[in-house]
N, C-alpha and C positions, 0 to 999 in steps of 0.2 A: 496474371491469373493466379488464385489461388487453390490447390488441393485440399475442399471441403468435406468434413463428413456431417452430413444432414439425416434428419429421421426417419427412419422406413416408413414410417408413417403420413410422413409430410404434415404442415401445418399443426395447427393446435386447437385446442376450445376458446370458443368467445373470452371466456374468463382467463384468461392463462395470458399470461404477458411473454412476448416469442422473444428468445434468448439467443444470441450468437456466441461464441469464444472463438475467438482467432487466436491461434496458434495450440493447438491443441495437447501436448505432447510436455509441458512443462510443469514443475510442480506448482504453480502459481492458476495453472488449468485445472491441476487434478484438485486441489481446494476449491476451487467453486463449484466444481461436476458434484464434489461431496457433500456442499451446502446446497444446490439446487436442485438435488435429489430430496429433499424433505421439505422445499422451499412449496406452499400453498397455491401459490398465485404466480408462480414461473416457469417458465418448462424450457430449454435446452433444443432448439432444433436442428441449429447448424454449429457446427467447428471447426477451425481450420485447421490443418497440418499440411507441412511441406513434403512429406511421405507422398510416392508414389502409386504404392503396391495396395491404396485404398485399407487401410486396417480399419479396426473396429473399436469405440474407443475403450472396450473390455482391454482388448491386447495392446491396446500402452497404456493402461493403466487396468492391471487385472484386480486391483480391488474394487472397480465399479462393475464387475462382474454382475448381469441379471440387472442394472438398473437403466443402463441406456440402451436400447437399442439402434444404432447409429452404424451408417458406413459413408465411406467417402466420396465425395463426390467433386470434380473440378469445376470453382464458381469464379467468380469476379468480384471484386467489392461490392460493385453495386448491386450483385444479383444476392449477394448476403444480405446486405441492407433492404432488397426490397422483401426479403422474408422474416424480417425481424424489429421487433419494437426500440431494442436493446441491445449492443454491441459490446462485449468486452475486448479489449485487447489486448490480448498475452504477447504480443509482439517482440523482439527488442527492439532495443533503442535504433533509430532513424526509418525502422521499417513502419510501425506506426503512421508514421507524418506523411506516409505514401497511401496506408491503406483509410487513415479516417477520414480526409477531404470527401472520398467517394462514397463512405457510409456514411456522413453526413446528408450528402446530397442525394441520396437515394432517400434518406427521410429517418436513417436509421439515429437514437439515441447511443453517444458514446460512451463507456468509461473506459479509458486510456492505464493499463496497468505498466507502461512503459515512464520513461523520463522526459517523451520529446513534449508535452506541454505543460510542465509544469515549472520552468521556468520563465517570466514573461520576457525577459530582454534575448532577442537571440545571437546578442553578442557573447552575452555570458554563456548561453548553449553551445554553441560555438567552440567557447574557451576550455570548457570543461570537459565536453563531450566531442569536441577535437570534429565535426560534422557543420557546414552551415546548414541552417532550418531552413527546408525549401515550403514550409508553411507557415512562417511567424507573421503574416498578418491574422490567423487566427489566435495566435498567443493571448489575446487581451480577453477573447471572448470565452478560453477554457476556465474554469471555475475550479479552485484546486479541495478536491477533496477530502478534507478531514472532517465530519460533519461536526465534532465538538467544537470548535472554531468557525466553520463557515456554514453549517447546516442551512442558515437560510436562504443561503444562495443556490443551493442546490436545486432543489423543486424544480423549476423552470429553465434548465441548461440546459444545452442540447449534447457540450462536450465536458465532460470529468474528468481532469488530472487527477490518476491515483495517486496518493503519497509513497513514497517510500520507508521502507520498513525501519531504518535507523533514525528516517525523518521523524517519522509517527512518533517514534518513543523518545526521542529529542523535544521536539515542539512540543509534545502533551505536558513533557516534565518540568519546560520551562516558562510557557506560557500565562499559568498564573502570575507568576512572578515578575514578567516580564509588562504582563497588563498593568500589575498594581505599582509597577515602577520600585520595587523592592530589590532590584540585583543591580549591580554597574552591564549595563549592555553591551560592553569589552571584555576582553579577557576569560570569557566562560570555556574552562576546560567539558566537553565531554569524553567521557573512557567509556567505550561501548565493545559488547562480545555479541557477535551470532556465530549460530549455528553451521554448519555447512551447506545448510541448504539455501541458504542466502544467496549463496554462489551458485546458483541456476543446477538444473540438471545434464548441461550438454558438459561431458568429460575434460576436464583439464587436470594435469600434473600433481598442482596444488591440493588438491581436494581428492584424489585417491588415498585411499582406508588407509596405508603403508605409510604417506604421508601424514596426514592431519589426525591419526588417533597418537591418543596419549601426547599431542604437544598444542602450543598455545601458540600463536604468529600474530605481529601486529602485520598491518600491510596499508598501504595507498596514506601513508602518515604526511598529510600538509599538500593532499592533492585528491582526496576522496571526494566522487561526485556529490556527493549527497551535503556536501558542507553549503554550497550558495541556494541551495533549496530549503536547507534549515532557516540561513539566515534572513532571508527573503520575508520566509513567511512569520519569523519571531519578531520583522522588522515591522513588517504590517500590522501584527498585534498590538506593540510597543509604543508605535508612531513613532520611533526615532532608531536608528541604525544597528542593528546586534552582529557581533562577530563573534565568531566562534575558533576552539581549537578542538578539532575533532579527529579522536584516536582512534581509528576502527582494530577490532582484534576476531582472528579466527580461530574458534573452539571448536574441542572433539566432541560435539553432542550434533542431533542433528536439528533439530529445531530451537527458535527461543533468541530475543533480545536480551541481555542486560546492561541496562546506561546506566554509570554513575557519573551524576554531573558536578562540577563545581563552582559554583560561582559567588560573587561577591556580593555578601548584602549592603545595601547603602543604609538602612535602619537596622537598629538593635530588633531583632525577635525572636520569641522563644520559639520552638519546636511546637507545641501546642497554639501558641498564634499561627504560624505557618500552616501548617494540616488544617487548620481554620480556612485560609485563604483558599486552601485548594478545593475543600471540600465545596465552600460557596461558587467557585470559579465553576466547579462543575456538578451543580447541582441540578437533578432533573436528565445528566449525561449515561444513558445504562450503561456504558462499554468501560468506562472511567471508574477505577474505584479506589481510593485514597484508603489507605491503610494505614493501620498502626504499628502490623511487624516489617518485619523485611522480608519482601515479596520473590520469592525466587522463581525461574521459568519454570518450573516444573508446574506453577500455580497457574499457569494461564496457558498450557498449553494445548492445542485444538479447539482453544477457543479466542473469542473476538474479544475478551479483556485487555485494557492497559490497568497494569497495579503499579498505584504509585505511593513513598512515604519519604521523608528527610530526617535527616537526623545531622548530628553537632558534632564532629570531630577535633574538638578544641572550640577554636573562633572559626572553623572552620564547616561551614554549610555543605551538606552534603544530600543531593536528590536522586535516589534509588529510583529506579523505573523498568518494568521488564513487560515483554509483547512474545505473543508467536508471533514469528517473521513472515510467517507463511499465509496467515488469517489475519489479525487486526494489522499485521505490514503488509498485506496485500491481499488476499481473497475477502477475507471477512469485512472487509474495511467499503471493498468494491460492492458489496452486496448491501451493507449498509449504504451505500449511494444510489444504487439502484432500485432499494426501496422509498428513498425518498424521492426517486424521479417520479417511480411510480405512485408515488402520493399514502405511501404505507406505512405504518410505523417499521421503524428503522432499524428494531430486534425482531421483524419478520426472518423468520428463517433461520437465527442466528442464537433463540435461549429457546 
């Protein structure tokens, strides 16, 4: 059972597409309550929390203050699913793979802002994520969403793997590259910083103000989940194998990606060829926008941008990339999936 808050109001207009969040209470929830408060065509009916005392979801999160009126109520998967077109889920990881088999089957649409489908072997889930997947026969049928990459898949899913936030701006940045066969598919260092709030909102040691202001931490170096998720999906691009060395680092801000990636070109090209390559790679992509300076998080925050640009450090290739972690690494990315379930352009909501 889950402790739900659904709308005093119940239900919704013909036109309105019914919206779930499961797990209510995270900052990966409170991004999308703040995008599907101006979203058109969606409306917010139910949300989960594991809270007892039925809150409001003003009082855990009092900047939605006067836009939801919502209280809590205890449901079941399925009784979420049978109220909704559209499930997000704020879950963590393993909780997920319990709660979407049954919003599936109640008829509900998923997107999954969790890890448990967006690996398809669940050996390597497994490996990584230290849990066997008590649901990998659906692993084949999740459709992993980044739409700049797989947008056509989406439409027609019933389940959407969200990306992860260090994924997004790894894969976005190397992707081109990786299509046109211009980098060695070995060897590619990523050196990547987020913000603190990466690290979820439930209290740990590491991430109190005392700790993490005014200093810089690398952490999980040569064991970070998100390393066989990157190279999965850069594998699939490629059609032939990518590894990666991926450096995650914890900074004193609280939002915002920055990847600087390195990898090796197999052709000679300039910096103006390059930014060429990218721009065509994602041409037509609104969220994507290839630049010419050096894009720092401060340019893309609270919103669903990836800025990306490269530059030459000698003979050496170097691909700038920066995301809010919180929006195009997770909320704003989920809503751009959502709208193409729903059959709508993809910056509904979102510019």
């Amino acid at each position: 059972m889950f402790s739900t808050c659904v709308s005093d109001s119940g239900g919704s207009a013909t036109d309105m597409a019914r919206i779930a969040i499961l797990g209510a209470t995270g900052y990966t929830a409170l991004e999308l309550f703040r995008i599907l408060a101006r979203h058109p065509t969606a409306r917010v009916v139910a949300a989960t929390t594991r809270q007892t005392d039925s809150p409001t979801i003003a009082s855990i999160h009092p900047s939605l203050t006067g836009l939801f009126d919502l209280h809590c109520e205890n449901l079941s998967p399925e009784e979420v699913g049978s109220r909704c077109d559209i499930a997000f889920c704020c879950l963590p990881h393993t909780a997920s793979m319990e709660a979407v088999p049954k919003l599936l089957e109640a008829g509900c649409r998923v997107v999954d802002l969790s890890a448990d489908y967006r690996l398809r072997d669940p050996g390597v889930y497994q490996q990584w994520y230290g849990h066997v997947h008590t649901d990998a026969g659906r692993l084949p049928q999740a459709v992993y969403g980044l739409p700049e990459i797989f947008g056509a898949l989406i439409p027609p899913a019933r389940l959407v793997a969200n990306p992860g936030c260090y994924t997004s701006t790894s894969i976005l940045a190397l992707a081109p590259l990786i299509a046109e066969g211009l980098i060695e598919p070995s060897g590619i260092v990523i050196d990547a910083k987020s913000g603190i709030s990466g690290a979820g909102r439930t209290p740990k040691l590491s991430n109190l103000y005392s700790e993490c202001n005014e200093s810089v931490t690398a952490y999980s170096i040569g064991n970070h989940r998100h390393t066989p998720e990157i190279e999965q999906v850069l594998t699939d691009v490629g059609g032939r194998e990518v590894q990666v060395a991926f450096n995650p680092h914890l900074m004193p801000m609280d939002r915002g990606i920055f990847c600087s990636i390195y990898p090796r070109l197999l052709q000679s090209r300039t910096q103006a060829e390059l930014l060429s390559v990218y721009r065509r790679y994602y041409e037509g992509q609104p969220f994507v926008r290839v630049v010419d300076h050096i894009p720092a998080t401060k340019d893309v925050a609270y919103s669903n941008f990836c800025d990306i640009t490269v530059r030459f450090n000698r003979d050496q290739l170097v691909i700038l990339a920066v995301i809010d972690n919180l929006v195009k690494g997770a909320s704003g990315v989920a809503i751009q999936n959502m709208n193409l379930l729903l059959g709508l352009d993809q910056r509904t909501g979102l510019l």
